[in-house]
C-alpha distance (Angstrom), angle and dihedral (degrees) to the residues before:
residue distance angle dihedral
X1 . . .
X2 3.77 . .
X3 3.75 137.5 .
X4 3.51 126.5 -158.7
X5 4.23 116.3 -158.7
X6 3.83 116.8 -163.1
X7 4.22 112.0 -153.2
X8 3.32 135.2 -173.9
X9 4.26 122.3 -158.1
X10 3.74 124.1 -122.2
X11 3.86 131.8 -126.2
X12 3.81 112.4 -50.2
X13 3.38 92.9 42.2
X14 4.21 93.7 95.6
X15 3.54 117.4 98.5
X16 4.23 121.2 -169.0
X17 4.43 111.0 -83.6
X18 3.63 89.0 8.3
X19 3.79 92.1 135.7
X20 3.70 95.1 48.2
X21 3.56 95.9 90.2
X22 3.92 90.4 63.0
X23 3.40 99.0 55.0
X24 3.46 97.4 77.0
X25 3.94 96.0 56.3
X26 3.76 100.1 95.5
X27 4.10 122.0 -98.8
X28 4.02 88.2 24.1
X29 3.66 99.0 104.1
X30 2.94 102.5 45.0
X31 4.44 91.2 49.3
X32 3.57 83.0 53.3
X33 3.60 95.0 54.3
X34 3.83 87.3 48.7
X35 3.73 96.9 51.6
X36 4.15 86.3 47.8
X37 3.51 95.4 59.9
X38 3.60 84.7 44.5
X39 3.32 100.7 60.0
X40 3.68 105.5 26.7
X41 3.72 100.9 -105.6
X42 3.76 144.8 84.2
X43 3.25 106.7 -108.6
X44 3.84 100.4 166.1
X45 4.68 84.2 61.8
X46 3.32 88.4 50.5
X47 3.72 101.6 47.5
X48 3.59 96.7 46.5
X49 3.85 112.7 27.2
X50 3.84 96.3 15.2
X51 4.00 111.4 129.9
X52 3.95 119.5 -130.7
X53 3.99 93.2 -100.4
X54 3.93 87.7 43.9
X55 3.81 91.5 52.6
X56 3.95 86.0 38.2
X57 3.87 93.5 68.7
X58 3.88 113.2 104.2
X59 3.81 98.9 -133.1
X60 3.76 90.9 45.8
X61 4.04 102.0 41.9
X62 3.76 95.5 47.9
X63 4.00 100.9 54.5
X64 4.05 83.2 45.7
X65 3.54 96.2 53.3
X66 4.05 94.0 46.3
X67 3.79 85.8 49.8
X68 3.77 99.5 49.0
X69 3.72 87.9 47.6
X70 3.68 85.1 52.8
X71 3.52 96.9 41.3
X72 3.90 91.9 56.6
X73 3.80 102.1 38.3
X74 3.70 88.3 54.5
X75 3.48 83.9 50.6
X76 3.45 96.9 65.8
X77 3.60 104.6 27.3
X78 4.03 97.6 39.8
X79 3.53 88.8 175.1
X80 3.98 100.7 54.3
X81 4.20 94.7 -163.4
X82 4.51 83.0 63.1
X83 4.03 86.8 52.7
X84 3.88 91.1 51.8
X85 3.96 88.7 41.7
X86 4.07 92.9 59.2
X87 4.10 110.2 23.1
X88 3.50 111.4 82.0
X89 3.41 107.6 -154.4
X90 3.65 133.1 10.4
X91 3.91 130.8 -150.0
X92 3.40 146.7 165.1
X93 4.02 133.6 -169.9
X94 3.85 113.2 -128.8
X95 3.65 114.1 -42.9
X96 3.74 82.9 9.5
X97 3.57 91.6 75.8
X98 4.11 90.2 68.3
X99 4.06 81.7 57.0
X100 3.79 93.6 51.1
X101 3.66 90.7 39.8
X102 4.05 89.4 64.6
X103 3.41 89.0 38.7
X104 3.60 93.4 52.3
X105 4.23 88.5 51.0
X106 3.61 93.1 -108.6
X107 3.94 93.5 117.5
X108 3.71 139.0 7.0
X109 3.63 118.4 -98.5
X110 3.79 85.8 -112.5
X111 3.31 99.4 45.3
X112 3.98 81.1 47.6
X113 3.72 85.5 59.6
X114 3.84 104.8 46.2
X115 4.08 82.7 47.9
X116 3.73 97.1 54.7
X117 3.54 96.7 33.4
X118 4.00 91.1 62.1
X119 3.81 83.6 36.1
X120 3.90 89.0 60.5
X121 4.08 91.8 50.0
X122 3.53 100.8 45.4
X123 3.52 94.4 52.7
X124 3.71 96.0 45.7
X125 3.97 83.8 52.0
X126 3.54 88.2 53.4
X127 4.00 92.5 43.1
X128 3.79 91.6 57.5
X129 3.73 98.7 57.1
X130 3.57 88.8 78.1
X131 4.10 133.1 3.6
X132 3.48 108.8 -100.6
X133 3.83 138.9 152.4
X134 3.72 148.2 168.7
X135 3.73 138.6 -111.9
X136 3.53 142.4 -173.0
X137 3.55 127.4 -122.0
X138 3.55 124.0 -153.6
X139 3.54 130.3 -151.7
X140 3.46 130.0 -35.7
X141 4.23 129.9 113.4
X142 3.89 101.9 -42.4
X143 3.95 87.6 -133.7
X144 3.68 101.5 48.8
X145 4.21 83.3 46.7
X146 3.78 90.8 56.9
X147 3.99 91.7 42.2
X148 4.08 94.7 50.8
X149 4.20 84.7 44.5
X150 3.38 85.1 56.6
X151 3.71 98.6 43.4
X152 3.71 87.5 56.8
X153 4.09 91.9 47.9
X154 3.69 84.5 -107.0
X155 3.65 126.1 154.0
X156 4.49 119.9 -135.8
X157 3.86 86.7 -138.4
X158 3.68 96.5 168.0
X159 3.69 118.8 39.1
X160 3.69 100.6 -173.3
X161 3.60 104.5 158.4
X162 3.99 125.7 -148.5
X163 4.20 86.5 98.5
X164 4.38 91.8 -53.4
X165 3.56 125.0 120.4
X166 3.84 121.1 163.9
X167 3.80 117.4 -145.0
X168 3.72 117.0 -145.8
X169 3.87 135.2 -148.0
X170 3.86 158.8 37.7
X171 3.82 112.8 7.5
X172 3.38 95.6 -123.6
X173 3.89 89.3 64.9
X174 3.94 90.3 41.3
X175 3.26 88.0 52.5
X176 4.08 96.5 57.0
X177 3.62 80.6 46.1
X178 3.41 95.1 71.3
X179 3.55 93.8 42.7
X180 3.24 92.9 49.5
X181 3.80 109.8 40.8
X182 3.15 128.4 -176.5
X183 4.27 117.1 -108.4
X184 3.85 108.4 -75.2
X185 3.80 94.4 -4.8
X186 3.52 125.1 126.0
X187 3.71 119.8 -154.3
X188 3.60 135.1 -143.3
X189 3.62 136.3 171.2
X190 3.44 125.3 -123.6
X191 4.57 132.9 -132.8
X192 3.79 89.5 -125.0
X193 3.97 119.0 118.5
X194 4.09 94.0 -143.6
X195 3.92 155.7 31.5
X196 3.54 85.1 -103.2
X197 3.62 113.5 -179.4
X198 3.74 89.6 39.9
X199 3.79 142.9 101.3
X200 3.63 83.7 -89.3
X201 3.76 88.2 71.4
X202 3.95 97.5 58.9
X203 3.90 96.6 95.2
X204 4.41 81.0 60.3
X205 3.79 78.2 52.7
X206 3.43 106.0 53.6
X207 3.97 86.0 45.9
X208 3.85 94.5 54.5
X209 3.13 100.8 44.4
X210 4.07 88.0 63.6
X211 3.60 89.7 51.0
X212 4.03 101.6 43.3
X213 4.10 98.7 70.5
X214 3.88 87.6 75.2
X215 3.41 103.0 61.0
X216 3.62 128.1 103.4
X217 3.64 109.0 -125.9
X218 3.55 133.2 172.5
X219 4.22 131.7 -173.4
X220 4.05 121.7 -81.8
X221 4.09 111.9 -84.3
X222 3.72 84.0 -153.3
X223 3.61 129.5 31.1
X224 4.15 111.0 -72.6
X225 4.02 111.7 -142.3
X226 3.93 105.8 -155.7
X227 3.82 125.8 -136.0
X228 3.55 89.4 -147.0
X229 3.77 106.6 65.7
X230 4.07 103.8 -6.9
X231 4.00 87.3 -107.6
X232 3.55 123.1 131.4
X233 3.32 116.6 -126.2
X234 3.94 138.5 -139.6
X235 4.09 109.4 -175.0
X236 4.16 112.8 76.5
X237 3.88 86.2 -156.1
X238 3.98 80.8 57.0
X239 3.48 102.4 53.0
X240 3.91 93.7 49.0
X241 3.97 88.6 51.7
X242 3.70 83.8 54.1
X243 4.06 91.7 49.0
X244 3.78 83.1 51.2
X245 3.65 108.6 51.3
X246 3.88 98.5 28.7
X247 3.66 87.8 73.8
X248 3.62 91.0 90.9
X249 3.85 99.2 28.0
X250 3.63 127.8 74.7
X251 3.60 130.0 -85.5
X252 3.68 117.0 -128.9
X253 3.75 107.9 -158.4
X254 3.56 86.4 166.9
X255 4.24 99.5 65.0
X256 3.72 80.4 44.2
X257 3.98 96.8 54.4
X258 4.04 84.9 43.4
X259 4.11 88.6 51.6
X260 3.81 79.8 53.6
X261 3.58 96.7 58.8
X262 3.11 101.7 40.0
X263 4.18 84.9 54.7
X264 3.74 84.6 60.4
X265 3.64 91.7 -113.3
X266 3.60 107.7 -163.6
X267 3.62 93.2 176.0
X268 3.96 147.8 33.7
X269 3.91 122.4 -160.4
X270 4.14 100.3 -179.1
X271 4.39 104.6 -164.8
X272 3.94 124.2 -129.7
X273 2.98 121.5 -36.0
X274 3.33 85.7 38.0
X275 4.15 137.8 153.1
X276 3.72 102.9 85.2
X277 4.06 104.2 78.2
X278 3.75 92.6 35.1
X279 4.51 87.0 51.6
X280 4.21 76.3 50.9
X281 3.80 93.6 50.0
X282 3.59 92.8 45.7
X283 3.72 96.2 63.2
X284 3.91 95.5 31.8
X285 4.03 93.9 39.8
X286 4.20 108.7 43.1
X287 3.48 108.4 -175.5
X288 4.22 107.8 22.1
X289 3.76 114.2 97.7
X290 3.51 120.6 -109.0
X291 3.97 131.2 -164.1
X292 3.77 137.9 -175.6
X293 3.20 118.7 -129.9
X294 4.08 101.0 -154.2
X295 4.07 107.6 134.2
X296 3.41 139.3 4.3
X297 4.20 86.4 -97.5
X298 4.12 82.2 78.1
X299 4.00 97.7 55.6
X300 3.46 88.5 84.9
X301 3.46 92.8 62.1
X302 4.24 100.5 32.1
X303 3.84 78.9 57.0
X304 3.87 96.6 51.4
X305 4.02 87.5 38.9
X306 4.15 81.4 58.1
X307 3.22 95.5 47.7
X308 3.86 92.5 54.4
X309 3.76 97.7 43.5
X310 4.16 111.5 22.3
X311 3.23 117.3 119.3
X312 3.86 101.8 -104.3
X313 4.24 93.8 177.9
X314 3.80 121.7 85.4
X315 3.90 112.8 -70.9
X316 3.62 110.7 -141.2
X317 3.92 87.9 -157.4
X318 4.16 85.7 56.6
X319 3.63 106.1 46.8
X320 3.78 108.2 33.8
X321 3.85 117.3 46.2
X322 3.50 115.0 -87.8
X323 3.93 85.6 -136.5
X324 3.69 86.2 67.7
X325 3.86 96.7 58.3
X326 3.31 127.3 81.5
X327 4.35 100.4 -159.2
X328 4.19 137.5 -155.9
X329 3.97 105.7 -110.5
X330 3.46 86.5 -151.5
X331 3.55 153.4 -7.7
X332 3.68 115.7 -64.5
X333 3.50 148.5 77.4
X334 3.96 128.2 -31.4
X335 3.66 127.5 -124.8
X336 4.07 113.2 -176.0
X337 3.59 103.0 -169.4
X338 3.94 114.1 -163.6
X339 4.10 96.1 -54.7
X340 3.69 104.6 138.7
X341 4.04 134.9 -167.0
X342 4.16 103.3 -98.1
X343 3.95 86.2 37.3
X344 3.42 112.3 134.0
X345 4.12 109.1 -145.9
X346 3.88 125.0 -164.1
X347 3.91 122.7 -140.8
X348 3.92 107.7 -65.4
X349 3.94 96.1 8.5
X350 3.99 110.1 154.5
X351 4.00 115.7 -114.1
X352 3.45 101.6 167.4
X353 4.09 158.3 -15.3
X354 3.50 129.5 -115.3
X355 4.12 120.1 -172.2
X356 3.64 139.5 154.6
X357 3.79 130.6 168.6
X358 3.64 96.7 -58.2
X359 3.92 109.4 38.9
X360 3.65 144.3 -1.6
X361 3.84 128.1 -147.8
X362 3.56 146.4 -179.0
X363 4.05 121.8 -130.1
X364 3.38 117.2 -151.1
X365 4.08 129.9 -161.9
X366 3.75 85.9 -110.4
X367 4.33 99.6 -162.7
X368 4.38 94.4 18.4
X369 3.42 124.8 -132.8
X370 3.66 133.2 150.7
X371 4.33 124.0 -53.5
X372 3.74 106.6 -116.9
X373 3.51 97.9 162.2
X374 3.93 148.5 -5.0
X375 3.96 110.3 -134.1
X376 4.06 87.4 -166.0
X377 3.49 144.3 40.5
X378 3.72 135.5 -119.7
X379 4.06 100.0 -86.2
X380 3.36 100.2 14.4
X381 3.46 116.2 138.2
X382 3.73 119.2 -117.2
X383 4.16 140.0 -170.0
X384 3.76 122.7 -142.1
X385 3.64 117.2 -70.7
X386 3.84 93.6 9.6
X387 4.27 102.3 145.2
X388 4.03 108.8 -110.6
X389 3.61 103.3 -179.0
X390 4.04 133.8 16.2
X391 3.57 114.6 -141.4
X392 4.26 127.8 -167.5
X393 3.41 109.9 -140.3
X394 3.28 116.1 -139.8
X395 3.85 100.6 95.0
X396 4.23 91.0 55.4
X397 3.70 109.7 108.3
């Protein structure tokens, strides 16, 4: 069996003319132009002849890296519904998350685009009310990391696994950071104009939440793995909650890579500008194949990488409705309860548990509808994002 995961990087991972390469693969102009009119900025300057401190700006560098992302996954998956017919799982770190949310189906890429762009200025508004920053840490016993953060009123706003934690929050505290490393760790500051992911963030909260309620948003065509907790998630309405409010909480890109595993990921195709989650995966994930997605000279090879590891058997997630299946969050065991076929369910009615050693959660019939079968039995083990229940919906509301 193989698995095929689809990431997208987070801020910091831009680098000056790294969209010039796409522009000459036909029809990408003029997207580009589209999605800059859209959201209110020029996205083809600033991609090709943007300067490092241009690029550096929040609400600049997080529309470009959700259109690059774009811009190469539609590049090789031209027709988006075969992409979400053979990945397996789909993922994004930070801001990345919006990319592999529209990837996913969740959103249009537009309404991708209006999201991150107001994303990008409220938490640059919310960066300039005090100097902050970010920096990575390097090494060293995850615990005693997380202890000397704290010591130094720090926050671990990035919990990315493979031996990296990034440390989050007003220079002066980054800067007794590195003076005061932790033991074994290295650290190095990162070209990111915040503590995002931070209570510093919650005024960019506050402001998306407002603005969230009017987009259009339908559920995941392939399973979603969330930054917040590692679990996949099933409900569209869910997933853009989670864009909202993990903002100011931290990512952790390690759950995520464990959610991966236990998938059976087989292989990792990271989008434009890509190279930093797939150098993650690589020590975190021995053994499944990773590519970097940076120009159009790698299709070629994302395409043969596809080939060997899509999913090439019916997905459940791509030919029924999602709103008709009711999914594990995790892996774990199954607990049925007394849900029965005929049942009719309301919005939100519990159907069953899952658990395992390290968590235990309720899944809910998120829009209703009438039970017409169970895919599992009480007990059974299951893997994140496998379908538990079908649903017809005709009794939702």
């Amino acid at each position: 069996m193989t698995v095929l995961v689809l990431v997208a990087p987070g801020q910091g991972s831009q680098t000056p003319g790294f969209l010039s390469p796409w522009l000459e693969l036909p029809g990408v102009a003029d997207r580009l132009h589209w999605w800059s009119a859209v959201a209110g900025l020029d996205l083809v300057h600033y991609g090709t002849k943007g300067d490092a401190d241009e690029i550096r700006d929040t609400a600049v560098a997080q529309p470009l890296l959700v259109a690059a992302g774009l811009v190469s996954a539609l590049s090789l998956f031209p027709h988006p519904s075969d992409g979400q017919r053979l990945v397996g799982a789909a993922a994004g770190h930070s801001v990345g998350e919006i990319t592999a949310a529209a990837g996913a189906g969740v959103m249009s890429a537009e309404s991708a685009m209006v999201l991150v762009r107001q994303r990008g200025l409220a938490m640059a508004k919310a960066a300039a009310v005090t100097e902050t920053g970010m920096s990575a840490v390097l090494g060293g016993d995850p615990e005693a990391v997380v202890a000397k953060l704290e010591e130094h009123g720090l926050t671990p706003a990035n919990m990315n696994g493979a031996g990296q934690i990034v440390a989050a929050g007003t220079v002066e505290q980054l800067a007794a950071l590195a003076e005061d490393r932790p033991e074994k760790a290295r650290v190095m500051p990162l070209k990111v104009a915040g503590a995002f992911h931070t209570h510093h963030m919650a005024p960019a909260v506050s402001t998306l939440e407002a603005l969230v309620p009017g987009v259009t948003v339908r559920d995941p065509r392939t399973r979603y793995v969330s930054n917040q907790d590692g679990r996949v998630v099933h409900s569209g309405r869910e997933i853009v909650r989670r864009l909202v409010s993990q903002v100011s909480n931290p990512v952790r890109w390690d759950l995520c890579m464990e959610t991966f595993k236990e998938l059976g990921v087989t292989g990792i195709i990271e989008m434009t500008p890509a190279g930093t989650l797939t150098g993650l995966a690589k020590r975190a994930l021995p053994g499944v194949q990773t590519l970097a997605l940076k120009t159009p000279d790698d299709l070629d090879k994302a395409r043969a990488l596809v080939a060997e590891h899509g999913n090439h058997e019916d997905n459940p997630l791509e030919h029924s409705p999602t709103w008709r299946l009711a999914v594990a969050p995790f892996k774990g065991t199954v607990s049925t309860g007394g849900v029965k076929p005929g049942d009719v369910l309301v919005p939100g009615a519990e159907i069953a548990v899952v658990a395992n050693n390290r968590d235990r959660q309720t899944v809910v019939a998120a829009h209703g509808g009438t039970v017409v079968e169970w895919l599992v039995e009480d007990g059974d083990p299951v893997s994140p994002g496998q379908p538990l229940l079908r649903l017809h919906p005709e009794a939702s509301l």
